[in-house]
N, C-alpha and C positions, 0 to 999 in steps of 0.2 A: 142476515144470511143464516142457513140452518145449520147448525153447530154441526148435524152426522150426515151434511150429505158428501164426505169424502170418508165415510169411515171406511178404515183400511181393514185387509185380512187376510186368511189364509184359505187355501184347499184341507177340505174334509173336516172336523169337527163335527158338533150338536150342541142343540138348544136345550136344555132343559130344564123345568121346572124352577125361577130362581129362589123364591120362597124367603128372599133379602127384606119382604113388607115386616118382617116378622122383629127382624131390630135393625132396619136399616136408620131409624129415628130415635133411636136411644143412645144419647149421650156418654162418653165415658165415666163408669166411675171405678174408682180407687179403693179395690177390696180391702178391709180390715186384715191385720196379720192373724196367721191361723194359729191355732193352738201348736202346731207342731210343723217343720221346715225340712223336706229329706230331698238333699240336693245329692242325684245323680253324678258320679264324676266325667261321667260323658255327654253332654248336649251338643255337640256337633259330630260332623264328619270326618274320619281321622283317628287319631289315638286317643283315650282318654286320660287325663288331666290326672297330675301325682300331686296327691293330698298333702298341705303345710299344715294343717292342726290335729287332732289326738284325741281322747275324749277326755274332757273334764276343761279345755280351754274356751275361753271366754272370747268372743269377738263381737267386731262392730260390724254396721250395717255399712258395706262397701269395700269390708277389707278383704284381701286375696285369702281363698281357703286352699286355694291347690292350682299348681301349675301347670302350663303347655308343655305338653310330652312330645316335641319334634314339631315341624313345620306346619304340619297339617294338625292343628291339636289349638285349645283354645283354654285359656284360665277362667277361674271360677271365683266369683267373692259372693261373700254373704248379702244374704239380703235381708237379713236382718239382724239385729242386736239380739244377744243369747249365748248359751252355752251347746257346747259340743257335746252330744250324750252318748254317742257309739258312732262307730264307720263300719257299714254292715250290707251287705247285698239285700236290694229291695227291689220291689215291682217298679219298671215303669211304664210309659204308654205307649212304646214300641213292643212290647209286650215280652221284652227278655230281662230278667233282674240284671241289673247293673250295683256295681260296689257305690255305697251311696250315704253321704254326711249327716247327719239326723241332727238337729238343733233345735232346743225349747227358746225359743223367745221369751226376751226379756220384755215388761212392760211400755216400756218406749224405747225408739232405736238412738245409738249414737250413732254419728255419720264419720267414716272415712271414706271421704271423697278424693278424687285426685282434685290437681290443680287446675283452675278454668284457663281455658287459650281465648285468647281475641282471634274470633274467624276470619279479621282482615289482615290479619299480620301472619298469621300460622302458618309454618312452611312445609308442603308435602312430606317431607319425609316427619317430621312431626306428625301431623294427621295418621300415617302409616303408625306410627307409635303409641299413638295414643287408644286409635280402633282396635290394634291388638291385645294392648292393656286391658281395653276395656273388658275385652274376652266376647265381643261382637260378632256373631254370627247371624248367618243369610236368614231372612224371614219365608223366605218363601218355598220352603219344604225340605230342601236339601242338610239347611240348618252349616250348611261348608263356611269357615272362617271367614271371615268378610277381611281379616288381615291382607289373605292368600290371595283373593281376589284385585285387591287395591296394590297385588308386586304381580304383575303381567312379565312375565320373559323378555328379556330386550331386544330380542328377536319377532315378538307380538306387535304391532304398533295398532295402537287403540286408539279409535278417532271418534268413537262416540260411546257416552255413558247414557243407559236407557233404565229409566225407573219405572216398573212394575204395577199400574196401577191398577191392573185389570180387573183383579178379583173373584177370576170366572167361576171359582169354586159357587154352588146353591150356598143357599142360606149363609156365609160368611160376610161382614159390613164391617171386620175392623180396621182395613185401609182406606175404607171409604171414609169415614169417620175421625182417620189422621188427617184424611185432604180436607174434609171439611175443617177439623179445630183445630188442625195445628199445619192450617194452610203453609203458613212462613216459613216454619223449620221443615218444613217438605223441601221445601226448595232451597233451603240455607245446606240441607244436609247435600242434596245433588250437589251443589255447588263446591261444598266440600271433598266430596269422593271426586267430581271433575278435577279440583285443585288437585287434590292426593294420585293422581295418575298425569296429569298433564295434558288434560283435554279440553277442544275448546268450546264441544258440540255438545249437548244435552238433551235429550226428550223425555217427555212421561207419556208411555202410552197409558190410556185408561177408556174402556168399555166406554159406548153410545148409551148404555142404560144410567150414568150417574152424572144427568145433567147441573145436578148442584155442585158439585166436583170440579165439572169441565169448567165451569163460570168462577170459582174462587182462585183455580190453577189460574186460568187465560188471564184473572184480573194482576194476579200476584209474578209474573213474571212478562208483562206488557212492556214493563219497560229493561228488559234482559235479555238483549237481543240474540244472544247465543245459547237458550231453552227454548223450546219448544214443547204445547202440548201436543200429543198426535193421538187425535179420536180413533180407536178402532172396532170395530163391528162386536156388536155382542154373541161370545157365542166361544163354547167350550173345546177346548182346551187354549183360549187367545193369552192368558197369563205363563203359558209354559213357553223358557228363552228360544226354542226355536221361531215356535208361532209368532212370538211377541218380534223377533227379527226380521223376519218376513215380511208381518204387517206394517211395522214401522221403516224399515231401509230397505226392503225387497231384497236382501240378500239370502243366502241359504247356506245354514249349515251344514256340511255334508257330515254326512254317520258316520261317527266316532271322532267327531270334531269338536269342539266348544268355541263358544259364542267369541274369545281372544281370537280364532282363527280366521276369524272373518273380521275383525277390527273391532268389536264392541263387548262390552262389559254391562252385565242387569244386574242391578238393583232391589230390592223390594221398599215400598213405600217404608215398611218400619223400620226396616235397615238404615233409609236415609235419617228417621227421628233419633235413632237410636247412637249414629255418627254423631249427629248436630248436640244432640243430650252428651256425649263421652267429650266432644270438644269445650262445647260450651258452658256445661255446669259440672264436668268434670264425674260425670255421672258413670258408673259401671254397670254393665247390663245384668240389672239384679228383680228385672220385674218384667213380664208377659204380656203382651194386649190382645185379648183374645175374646171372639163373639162368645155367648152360651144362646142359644137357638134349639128351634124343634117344635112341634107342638106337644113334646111332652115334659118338658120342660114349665114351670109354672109363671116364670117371671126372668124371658126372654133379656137380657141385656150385652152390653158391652164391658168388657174391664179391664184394669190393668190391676195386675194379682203380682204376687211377688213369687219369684220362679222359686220352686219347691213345695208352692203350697197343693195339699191332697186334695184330686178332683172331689172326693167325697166332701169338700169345705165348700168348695166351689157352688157346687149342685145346692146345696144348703142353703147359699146366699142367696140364691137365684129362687129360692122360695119352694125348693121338692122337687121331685118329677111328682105326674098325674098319675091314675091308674090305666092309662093305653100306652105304658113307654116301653117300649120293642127293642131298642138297642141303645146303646151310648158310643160315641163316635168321639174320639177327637179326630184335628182337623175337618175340612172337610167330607161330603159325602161320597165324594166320587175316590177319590186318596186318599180318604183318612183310614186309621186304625179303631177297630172294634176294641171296644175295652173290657175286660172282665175281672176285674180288680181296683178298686177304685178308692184305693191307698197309693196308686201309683198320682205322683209329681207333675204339675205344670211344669213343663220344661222350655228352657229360652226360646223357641221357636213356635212352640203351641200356636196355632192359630187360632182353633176355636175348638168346642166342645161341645157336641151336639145331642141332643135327646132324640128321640126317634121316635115313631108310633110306630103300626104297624101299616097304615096305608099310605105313609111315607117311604119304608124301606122296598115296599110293592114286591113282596115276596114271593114268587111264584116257583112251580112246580119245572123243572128240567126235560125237554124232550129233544126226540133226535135234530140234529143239524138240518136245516131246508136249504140249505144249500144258496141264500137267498142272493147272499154278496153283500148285506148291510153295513155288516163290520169291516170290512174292505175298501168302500164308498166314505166311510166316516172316520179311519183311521188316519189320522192328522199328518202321519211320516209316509203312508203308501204299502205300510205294512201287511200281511196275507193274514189277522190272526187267528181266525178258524182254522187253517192250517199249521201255524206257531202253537196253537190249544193241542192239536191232537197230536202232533210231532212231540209235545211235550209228555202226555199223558202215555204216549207210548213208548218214549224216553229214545226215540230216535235224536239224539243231543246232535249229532255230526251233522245231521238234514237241518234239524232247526236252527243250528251256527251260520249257514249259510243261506239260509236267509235272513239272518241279519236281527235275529232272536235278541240279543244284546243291545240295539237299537232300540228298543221300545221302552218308552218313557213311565209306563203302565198308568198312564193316564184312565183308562177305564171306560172311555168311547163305545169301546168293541161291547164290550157288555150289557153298558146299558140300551145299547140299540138294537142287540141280541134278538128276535122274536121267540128262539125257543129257548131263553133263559140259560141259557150254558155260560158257566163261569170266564169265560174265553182269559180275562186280564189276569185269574188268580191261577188256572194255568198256563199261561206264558210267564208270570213272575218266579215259577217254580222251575220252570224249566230254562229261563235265563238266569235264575241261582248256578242251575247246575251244568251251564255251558259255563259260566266265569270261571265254578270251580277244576270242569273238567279244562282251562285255557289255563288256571294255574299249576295246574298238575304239569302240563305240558312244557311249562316254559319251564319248571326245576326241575325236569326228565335230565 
């Protein structure tokens, strides 16, 4: 039988360009530690993290540098062996300086690991304790504690945990890459967040385009009759938790809901490696796996880098940019951030980092609206955004609230499908800044 002829999906998205040939086939490898480590004290969503070391103390590779600042807030450990040499505001790749731990690496690491658990005996609320420990956050952009996720409201009843395999971002291959080599702990870590919540149902959705994938998943969970893989149509924006709900359970979130409200909880493929590593080897999330891609890029690969290390290291390893590189991207191209500082830190979530030419980024020139409806026809939620763009730009904030300006994922659909090149997503991002802040103005009136 043909593995995609049920591939499931959604209303509205695009296709574009995947440009995944580029390191879809490059194995992982394991950067060298950098000459120098500046760990941000905020890599997730929420508060950031209150520093336990000082300058001039010594620590090991795993031990806690700084703590969870309130619920939503995540710990930090070293990830590597070295000394503390200042705590100082620096660049990062969100592009605002963050107060941030700067360590010279010692020659070799010493390890402070936690203690391993047996995954057949481990009891939810352990797993709960141990992913927080770890200081584990979501891989798949949000970067939101993965603690806060695995305590749903007792008012929430979650009947299914859906792991993220999709990857729709171009040019990104580092989940494809966990499914391929670390098939087992893909499925060990699902199993574990289903244990840590109480569920009894599991799926991985994952794109029609990664037939090597679908076949190592289906072999590796054959005999687990309460996972499921569930093929779904290739095609942009299907890894974002709406989409991904839709195409997997046909249920629908409604705007300004979250994926608990409808009974399900996602995942991302690293999230679950990164579970199975905190459980099983007692591992703390002190290292990134993130593609490097582009064709300006000289020596495309895959890695797992030790979070804090400066993209400028990275670039290095990967053998230079060429003389046609037009931009640098982390994450992906469609949501990722432009970098212009490249002292700024791999950060726990990175997904990748990409090089750019110029007839990659397809940079063209702006003209007036044609009124065509493209962006309207491909907007994944149903959204207006040529009218959310100029509601914004003319700062009519009350008009664009009610259309639901807040709603929009800034997935980037609207743009790239754009025919007269109008920034449509980077105008709606500014102007759903500025309805959140004009809604908090209003609630402390």
């Amino acid at each position: 039988m043909n593995l995609f002829q049920k591939a499931k999906t959604f209303r509205g998205g695009i296709h574009p360009g995947e440009a995944k040939e580029l390191s879809e086939n490059s194995v992982f490898e394991t950067m060298p530690n950098p000459a120098a480590i500046l760990i941000p004290l905020q890599h997730s969503a929420g508060k950031a993290a209150k520093p336990l070391v000082k300058k001039g103390d010594d620590v090991k590779c795993g031990q806690l540098i700084a703590e969870p600042d309130g619920f939503i807030s995540a710990p930090i450990h070293s990830p590597v062996s070295g000394k503390v040499t200042k705590i100082t505001p620096a660049a990062t790749v969100g592009g605002f300086p963050k107060d941030t731990i700067l360590i010279t690496p010692a020659e070799t690491n010493e390890y402070d690991f936690m203690e391993t658990l047996n995954p057949d005996k481990v009891t939810p609320a352990e797993i709960k304790e141990r992913v927080k420990q770890a200081g584990i956050v979501g891989k798949g952009g949000a970067a939101f504690p993965t603690y806060v996720k695995l305590s749903p409201p007792e008012d929430k009843k979650i009947d299914v945990i859906i792991l993220n395999g999709c990857e729709c971002e171009p040019y990104l291959t580092r989940d494809y890459r966990f499914m391929i080599e670390r098939t087992n702990e893909v499925v060990s870590g699902l199993q574990l967040i289903m244990k840590a919540i109480g569920v009894d149902k599991g799926s991985i959705g994952i794109e029609d385009n990664k037939p090597g994938a679908i076949a190592k998943l289906k072999e590796a969970v054959k005999f687990i009759p309460n996972i499921t893989v569930d093929v779904v149509k290739t095609k942009y924006p299907q890894g974002a938790e709406k989409m991904l709900i839709k195409a997997v359970t046909n249920r629908e979130v409604p705007p300004g809901k979250l994926p608990m409200d409808v009974g399900v909880v996602i995942q991302n493929i690293g999230t679950a490696i990164a579970v199975h590593d905190a459980v099983v080897k007692g591992e703390p999330e002190i290292t990134a796996a993130l593609t490097v891609s582009g064709k300006g890029i000289n020596q495309p690969k895959n890695l797992i880098v030790r979070v804090g290390t400066p993209l400028s290291d990275v670039i290095e390893y990967c053998g230079g940019v060429n003389e046609y590189v037009e931009k640098v991207v982390v994450g992906g191209p469609m949501m990722g951030v432009a970098q212009f500082d490249f002292s700024a830190p791999i950060q726990k979530a990175t997904s990748g980092l990409l090089v750019l030419t110029e007839d990659e980024i397809n940079a063209h020139e702006e003209t007036p609206c044609l009124k065509c409806g493209m962006c309207v026809d491909v907007c994944p939620l149903g959204l207006e955004p040529t009218k959310l763009a100029r509601l914004s730009k003319l700062d009519r904030l009350e008009e664009a609230e009610k259309l639901d300006i807040t709603v929009c994922m800034e997935c980037g659909t609207c743009t790239y499908t754009c025919p007269a090149n109008i920034p449509l997503v980077q105008w709606i991002r500014l102007g759903k800044q500025r309805v959140m802040t004009m809604q908090r103005e209003r609630k402390s009136a």
